[in-house]
N, C-alpha and C positions, 0 to 999 in steps of 0.2 A: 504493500500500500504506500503510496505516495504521500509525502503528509507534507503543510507547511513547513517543516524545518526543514525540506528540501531543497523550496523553493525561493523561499523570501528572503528580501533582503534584511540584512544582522546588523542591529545596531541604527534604526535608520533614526534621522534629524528629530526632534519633536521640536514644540515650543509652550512656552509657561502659560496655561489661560489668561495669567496677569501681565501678558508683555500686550504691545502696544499694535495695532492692527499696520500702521507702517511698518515697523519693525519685520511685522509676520510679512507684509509685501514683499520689504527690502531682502528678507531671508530665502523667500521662495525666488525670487527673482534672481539672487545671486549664484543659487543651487540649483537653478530652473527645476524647482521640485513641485507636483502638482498636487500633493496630499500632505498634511503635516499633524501627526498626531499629539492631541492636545494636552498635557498635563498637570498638577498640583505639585507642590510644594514635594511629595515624596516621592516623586517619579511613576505615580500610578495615572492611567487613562482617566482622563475624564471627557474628552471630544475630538473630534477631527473636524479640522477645519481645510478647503480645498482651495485651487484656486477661482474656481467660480463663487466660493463663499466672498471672496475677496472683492472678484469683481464685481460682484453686486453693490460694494460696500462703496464704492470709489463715483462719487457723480459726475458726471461729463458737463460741459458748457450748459447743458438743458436746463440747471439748475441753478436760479440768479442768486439765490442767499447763499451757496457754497462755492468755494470758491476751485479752480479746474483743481481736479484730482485730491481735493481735503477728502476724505473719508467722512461717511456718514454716522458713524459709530467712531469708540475709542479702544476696546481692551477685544480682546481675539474670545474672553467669554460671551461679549455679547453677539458674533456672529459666527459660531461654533457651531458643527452641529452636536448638540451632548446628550443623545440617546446614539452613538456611534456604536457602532455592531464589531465584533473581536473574534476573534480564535485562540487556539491555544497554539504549541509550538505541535503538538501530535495530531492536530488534527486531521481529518483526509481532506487531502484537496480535492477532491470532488466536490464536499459539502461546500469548502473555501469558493469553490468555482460556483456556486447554487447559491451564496450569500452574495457574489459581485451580479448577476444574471436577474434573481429575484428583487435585490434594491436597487439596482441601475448605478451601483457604485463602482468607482474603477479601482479601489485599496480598501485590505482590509489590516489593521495593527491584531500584530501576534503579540499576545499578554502572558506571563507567568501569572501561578499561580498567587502573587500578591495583587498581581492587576498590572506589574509595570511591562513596559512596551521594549520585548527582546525584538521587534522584529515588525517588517509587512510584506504582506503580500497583496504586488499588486498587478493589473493586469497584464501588464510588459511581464511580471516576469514570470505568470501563465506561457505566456507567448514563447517564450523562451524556451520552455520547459517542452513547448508542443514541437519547437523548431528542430529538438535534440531527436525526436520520434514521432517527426508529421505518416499521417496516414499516406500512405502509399497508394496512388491512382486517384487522390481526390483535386478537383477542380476547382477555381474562383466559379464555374458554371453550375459547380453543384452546390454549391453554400451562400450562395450570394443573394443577395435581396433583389428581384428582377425589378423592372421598369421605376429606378425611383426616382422620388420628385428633383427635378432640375430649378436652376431659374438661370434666366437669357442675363447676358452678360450685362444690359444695357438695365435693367433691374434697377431700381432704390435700393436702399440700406434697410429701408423700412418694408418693404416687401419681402428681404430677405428673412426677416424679424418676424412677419407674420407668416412666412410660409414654415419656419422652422419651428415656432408655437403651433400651429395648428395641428400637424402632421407629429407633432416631438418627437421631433430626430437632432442630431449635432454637426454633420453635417449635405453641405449640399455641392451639388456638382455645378457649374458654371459653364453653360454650354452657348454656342454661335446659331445663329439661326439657321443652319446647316445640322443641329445637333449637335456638332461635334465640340469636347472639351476643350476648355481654356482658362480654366481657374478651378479652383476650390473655394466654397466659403464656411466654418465653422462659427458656432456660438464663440469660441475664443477669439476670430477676427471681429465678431460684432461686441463682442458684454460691452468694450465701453458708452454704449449707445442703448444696450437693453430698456426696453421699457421701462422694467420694473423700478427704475432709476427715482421716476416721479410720478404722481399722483394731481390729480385738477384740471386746472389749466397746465400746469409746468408738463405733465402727458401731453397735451394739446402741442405744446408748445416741441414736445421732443419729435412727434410723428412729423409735421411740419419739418424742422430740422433734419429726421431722417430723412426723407424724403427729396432733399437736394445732395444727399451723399450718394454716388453709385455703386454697386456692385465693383465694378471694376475695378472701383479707386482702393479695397481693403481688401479683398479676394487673394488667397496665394497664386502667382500667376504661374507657376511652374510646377503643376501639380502633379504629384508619382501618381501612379495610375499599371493596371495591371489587364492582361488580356483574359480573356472565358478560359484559354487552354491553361494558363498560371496556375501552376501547383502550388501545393501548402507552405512548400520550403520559400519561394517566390516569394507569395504572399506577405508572412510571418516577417522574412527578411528584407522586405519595403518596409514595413511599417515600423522596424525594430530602428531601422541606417534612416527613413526620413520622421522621426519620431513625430507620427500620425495615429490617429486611432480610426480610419477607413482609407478605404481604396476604390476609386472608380474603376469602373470596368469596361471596358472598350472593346470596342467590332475592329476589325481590321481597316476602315473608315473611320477610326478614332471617335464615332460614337457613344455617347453613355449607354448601355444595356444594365447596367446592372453597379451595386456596392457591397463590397464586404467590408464591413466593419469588425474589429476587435470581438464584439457582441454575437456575430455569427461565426466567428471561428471558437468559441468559448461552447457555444451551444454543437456545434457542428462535435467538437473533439475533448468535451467534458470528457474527465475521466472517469 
């Protein structure tokens, strides 16, 4: 059996619920770390905070009483999540993999038996773990999510925002009026513009706003991208070397047909 203490990374960063929500920026930012488990005083869990918890936290121009980039909040407890879900270091990773699947989370913190944090495991390094023994004869055409939503390159920022609320997925394909790819866009290229920013008028005020930003202008323009025949080792190994969490999937006409996302490779080759 396969357990966490296999897979996960040993010893990873945490930070004190009582430090300061820049602080937790400046730390993820300088570790390009996307998860960062929360602690007390004794080094026991108490939350995991991400970096979408962050992004949420930080208001854009939309917002005239803050000023660019002040944080809306102060201390990492008040925008923490602190009912954060754990494992042990024995656990099977099966379950490990059924805890990321079931709560749409991409890390889980490995706790000893007093509660403190030897360890995580997170979805990279599933990934990892599948790259060492991918199934043999499996496809980007057999695991992939067929015909998914696009938007035209020529798109608002704000269409982007509502096509990826509606549909809640993370990312989108960026395609020419031919279909064919030419960008990527993810919630990480958009959170500093998210809705959830403001409330009222100041909403009013941020759709407007969105609305003269385009796709083009935030989109990755040089997006990895994988063919239907791409094997798992392929696959795994885009997403590890362009550290992505999906892959479009293209016709030999560089068309979108399809995306595999981290999420369908987890379901595809749970253990």
């Amino acid at each position: 059996m396969t357990t966490s203490r296999d897979v996960m990374s040993m010893g990873p960063t945490t930070i004190s619920a009582d430090a300061s929500i820049a602080d937790a920026a400046r730390l993820r930012s300088k570790l390009d770390l996307r998860h960062l488990p929360v602690v007390d005083a004794q080094g026991s869990l108490v939350g995991m905070l991400s970096d979408r918890d962050l992004r949420r936290m930080f208001a854009p121009f939309v917002v005239p009483e803050v000023g660019i980039g002040e944080p809306l909040a102060e201390h990492v407890r008040d925008i923490m999540s602190a009912d954060a879900l754990s494992v042990g270091p024995e656990s099977d990773l099966a379950d490990v993999v059924d805890l990321i699947l079931e709560n749409r989370i991409g890390a889980v913190p490995v706790v000893d038996q007093l509660g403190h944090v030897v360890g995580i495991v997170s979805y990279v390094d599933v990934l990892q773990a599948l790259a060492k023994g991918a199934h043999e004869g499996a496809r980007a055409e057999d695991i992939m999510t067929k015909d998914p939503r696009t938007i035209d390159v020529n798109a608002s920022a704000g269409d982007a925002i509502e096509a990826l609320q509606s549909i809640d997925v993370r990312h989108l394909p960026v395609v020419d009026r031919q279909g064919e790819l030419v960008g990527m866009v993810s919630d990480r290229d958009l959170g500093s513009w998210a809705r959830q920013f403001s409330e009222g008028e100041d909403a009013l005020r941020s759709i407007e706003t969105l609305s003269t930003v385009g796709v083009a202008d935030i989109m990755s323009s040089d997006p990895a991208s994988v063919e239907t025949d791409a094997d798992v080792d392929e696959i795994v190994e885009t997403m590890l070397e362009r550290k992505v969490g999906a892959l479009p999937v293209v016709d030999d006409q560089d068309r979108v047909v399809g995306i595999v996302s981290y999420v369908d490779l987890l379901r595809a080759f749970s253990p």
